[in-house]
C-alpha positions in Angstrom: 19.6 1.5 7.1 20.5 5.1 5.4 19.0 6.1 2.3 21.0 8.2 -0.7 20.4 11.5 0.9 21.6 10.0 4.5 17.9 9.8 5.6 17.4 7.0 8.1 14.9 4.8 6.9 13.7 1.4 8.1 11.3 -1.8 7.6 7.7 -1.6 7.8 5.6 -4.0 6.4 4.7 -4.9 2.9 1.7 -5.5 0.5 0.3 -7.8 -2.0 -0.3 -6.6 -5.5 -2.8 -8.7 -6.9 -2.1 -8.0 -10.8 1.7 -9.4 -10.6 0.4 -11.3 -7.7 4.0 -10.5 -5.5 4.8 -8.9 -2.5 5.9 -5.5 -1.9 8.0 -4.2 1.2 7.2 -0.7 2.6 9.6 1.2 4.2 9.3 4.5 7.4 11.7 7.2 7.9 12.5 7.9 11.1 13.2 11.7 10.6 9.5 12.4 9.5 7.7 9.1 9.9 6.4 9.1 6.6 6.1 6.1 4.8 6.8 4.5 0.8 7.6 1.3 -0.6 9.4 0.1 -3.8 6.5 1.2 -5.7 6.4 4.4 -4.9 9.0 6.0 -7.6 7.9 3.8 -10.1 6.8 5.2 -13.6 3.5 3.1 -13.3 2.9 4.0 -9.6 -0.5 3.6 -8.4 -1.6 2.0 -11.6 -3.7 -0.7 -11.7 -3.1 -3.9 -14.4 0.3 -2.7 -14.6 1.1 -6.3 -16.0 -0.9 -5.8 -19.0 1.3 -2.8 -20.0 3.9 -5.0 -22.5 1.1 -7.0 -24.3 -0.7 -4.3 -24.8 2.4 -2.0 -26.7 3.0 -5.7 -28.5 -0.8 -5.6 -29.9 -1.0 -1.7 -31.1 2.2 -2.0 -32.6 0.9 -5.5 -34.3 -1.8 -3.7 -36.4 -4.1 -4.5 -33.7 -7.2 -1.9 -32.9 -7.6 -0.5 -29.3 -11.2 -1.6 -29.2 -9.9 -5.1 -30.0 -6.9 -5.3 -27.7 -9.8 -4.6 -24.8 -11.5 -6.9 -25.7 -8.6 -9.5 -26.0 -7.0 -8.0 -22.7 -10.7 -7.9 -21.2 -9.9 -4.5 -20.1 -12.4 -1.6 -20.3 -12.3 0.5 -23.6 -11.3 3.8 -21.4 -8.5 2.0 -19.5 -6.8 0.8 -22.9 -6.8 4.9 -24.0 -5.4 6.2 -20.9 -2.8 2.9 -21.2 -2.2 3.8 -24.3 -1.0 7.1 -23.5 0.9 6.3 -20.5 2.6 4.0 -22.8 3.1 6.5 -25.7 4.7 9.1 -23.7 7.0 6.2 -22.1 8.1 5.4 -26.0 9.0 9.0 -27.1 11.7 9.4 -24.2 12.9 5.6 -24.7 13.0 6.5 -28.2 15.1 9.7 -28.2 17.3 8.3 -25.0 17.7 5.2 -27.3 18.5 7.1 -30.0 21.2 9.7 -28.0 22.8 5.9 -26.5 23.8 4.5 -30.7 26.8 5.5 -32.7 26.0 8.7 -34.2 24.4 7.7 -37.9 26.5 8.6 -41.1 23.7 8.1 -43.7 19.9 8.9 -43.4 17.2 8.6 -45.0 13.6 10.8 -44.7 10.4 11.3 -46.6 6.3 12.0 -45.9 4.4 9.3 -45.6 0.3 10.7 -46.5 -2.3 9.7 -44.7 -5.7 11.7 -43.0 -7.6 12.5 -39.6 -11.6 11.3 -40.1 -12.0 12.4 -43.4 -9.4 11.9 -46.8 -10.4 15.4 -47.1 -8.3 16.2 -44.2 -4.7 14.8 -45.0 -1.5 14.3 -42.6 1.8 14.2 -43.5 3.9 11.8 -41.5 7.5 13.2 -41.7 10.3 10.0 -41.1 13.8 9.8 -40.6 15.3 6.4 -40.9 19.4 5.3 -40.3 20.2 3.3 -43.6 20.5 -0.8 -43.7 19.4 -0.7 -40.0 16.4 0.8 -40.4 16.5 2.5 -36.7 14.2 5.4 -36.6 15.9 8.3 -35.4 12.6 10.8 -35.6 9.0 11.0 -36.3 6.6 14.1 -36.5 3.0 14.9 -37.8 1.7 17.9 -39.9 -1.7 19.0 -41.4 -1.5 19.3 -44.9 -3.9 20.9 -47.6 -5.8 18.5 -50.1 -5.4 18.1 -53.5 -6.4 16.9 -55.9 -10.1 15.9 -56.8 -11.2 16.6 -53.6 -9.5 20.3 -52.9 -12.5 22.3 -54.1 -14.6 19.8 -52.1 -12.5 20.1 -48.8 -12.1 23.8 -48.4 -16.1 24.0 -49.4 -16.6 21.7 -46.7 -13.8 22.6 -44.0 -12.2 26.1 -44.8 -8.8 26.5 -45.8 -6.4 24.2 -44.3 -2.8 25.3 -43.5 0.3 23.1 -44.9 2.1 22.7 -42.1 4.7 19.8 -43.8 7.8 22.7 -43.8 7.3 23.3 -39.8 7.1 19.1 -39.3 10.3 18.9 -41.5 12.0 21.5 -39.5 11.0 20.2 -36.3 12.1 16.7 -37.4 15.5 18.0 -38.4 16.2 19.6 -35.0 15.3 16.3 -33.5 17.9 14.1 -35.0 20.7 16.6 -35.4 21.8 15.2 -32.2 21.8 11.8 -33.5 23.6 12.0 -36.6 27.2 13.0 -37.7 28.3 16.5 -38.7 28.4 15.4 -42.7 26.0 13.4 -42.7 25.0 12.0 -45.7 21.0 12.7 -46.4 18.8 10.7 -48.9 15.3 11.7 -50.2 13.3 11.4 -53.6 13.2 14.7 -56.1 10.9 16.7 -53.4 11.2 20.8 -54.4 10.9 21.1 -51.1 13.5 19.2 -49.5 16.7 20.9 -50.5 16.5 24.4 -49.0 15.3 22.8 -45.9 18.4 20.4 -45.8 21.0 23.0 -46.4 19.5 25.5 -43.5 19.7 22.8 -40.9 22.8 20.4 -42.4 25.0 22.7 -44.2 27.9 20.4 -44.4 25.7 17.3 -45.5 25.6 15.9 -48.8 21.7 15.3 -50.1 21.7 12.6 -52.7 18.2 13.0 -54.3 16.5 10.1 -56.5 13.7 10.0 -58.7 10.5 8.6 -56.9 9.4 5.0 -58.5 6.0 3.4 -59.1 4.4 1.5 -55.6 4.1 -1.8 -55.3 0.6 -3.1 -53.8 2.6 -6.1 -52.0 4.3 -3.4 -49.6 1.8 -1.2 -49.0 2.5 1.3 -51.8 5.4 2.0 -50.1 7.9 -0.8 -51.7 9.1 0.4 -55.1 8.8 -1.9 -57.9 12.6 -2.0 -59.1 15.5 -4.1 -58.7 17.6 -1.6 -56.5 15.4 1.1 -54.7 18.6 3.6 -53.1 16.2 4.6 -50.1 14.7 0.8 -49.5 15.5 2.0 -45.7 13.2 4.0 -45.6 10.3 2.7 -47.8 11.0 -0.7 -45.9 9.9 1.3 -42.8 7.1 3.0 -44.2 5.8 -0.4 -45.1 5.8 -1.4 -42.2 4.2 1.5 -40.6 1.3 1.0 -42.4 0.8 -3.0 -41.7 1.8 -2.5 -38.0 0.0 0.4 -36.8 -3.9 -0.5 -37.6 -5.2 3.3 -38.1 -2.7 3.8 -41.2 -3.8 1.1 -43.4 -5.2 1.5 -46.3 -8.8 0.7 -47.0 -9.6 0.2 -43.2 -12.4 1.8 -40.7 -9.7 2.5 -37.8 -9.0 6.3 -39.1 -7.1 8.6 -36.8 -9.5 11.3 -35.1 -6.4 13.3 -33.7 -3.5 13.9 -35.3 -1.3 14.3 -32.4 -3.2 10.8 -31.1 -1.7 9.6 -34.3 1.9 10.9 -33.1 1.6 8.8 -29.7 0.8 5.8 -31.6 3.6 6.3 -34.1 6.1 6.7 -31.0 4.5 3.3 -29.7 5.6 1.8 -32.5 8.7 3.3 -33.0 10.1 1.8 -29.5 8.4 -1.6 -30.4 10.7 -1.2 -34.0 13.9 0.0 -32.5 13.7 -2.0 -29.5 12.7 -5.5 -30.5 11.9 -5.9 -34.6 15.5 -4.5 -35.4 17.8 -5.4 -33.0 19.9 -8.7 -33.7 19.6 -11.1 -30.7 22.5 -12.8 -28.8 
């Protein structure tokens, strides 16, 4: 038996993995007598309750918390985190090699979505690119942002001065999905001062339709628009769901994000859960 590289390789043995409960053959080489099985290059190698690994993306990306999916998985709280990870860092190379597989997308649509780390007084901005009518997500990224408001005076008493770093997650978002989109692409956003500049230094030879932002409606979240015909329902659609699937962005809840780059892992969870199985149309 020759493997790809014309090492000789041969039989020897196999193992029982208890947590899929199936056999697994092992193999030698007879050039260095070292040995491997069909485990051995797999993404999950040496983990154990590998089987648990689908349910569990299912239940974060179901608005379900991490301390409940332990206790519904009967796993240890610490073994759902480092899961959870694993699995998050799977999603955002599914997601962009998903993303590079589709047609290239002719019409997008992006806006922030707000929402904080521990404290309201410490606000993210959740920057989100979405293909229109399907709904795919092409991109995703997560900046600080200052407060306002009532609570600005209170926050910088309280934390210092906090950088707005929205224009860097815009930019970064932007060189994301260049790949994924067409050359005149057409890009659609609410009435954001912000926006335009930053589209015409990274899409020169797009067309950005702008529209005036509407009121929220507390059915979707905030995010749904109470009109008739909302011209980026893509996107707000998608925002809505963000915040009834992933349980750490919904409003009024006690599961806040700590990290906000743990909240980019858990976005990117989702994502592959949304592009994978909520969108696509089944045979």
């Amino acid at each position: 038996m020759n493997g790809l590289d014309g090492t000789n390789f041969g039989p020897s043995g196999k193992f029982f993995r208890k947590s899929e409960s199936v056999w697994v053959p092992r193999y030698t080489c007879r050039t260095c007598g070292g040995s491997f099985s069909t485990a051995t290059f797999h993404s999950a190698y040496r983990q154990k309750k590998r089987n648990k690994n689908l349910l569990l993306r299912r239940l974060l990306s179901s608005g379900v918390s991490q301390r409940r999916c332990a206790k519904i998985l009967n796993l240890n709280r610490t073994t759902v985190v480092r899961k959870f990870l694993f699995l998050a860092l799977e999603a955002e190379f599914f997601v962009r090699s998903f993303n590079l597989k589709q047609p290239l997308a002719h019409t997008v649509e992006f806006d922030d979505l707000e929402t904080f780390e521990h404290t309201k007084m410490k606000p993210l901005s959740v920057t989100l690119a979405v293909e229109f009518e399907t709904r795919r997500i092409l991109g995703i990224e997560v900046s600080r942002m200052s407060a306002k408001g009532l609570l600005a005076k209170k926050a910088r008493e309280k934390y210092g001065f906090r950088v707005d770093e929205r224009a860097e997650g815009r930019a970064r978002l932007f060189e994301h999905i260049k790949s994924v989109v067409t050359d005149k692409v057409v890009l659609k956003s609410d009435e954001n001062p912000h926006y335009e500049a930053d589209v015409k230094r990274h899409f020169p030879n797009s067309l950005h339709l702008r529209y005036k932002g509407q009121r929220g409606s507390l059915s979707g979240q905030g995010e749904l628009k109470k009109v008739r015909f909302d011209p980026i329902f893509s996107l707000n659609h998608t925002c809505a769901m963000l915040r009834a699937n992933i349980n750490r962005l919904f409003r009024k809840t006690w599961c806040t994000t700590k990290r906000s780059d743990r909240l980019y892992r858990h976005l990117m969870l989702y994502a592959q859960y949304h592009n994978e199985e909520l969108i696509q149309k089944k045979a």
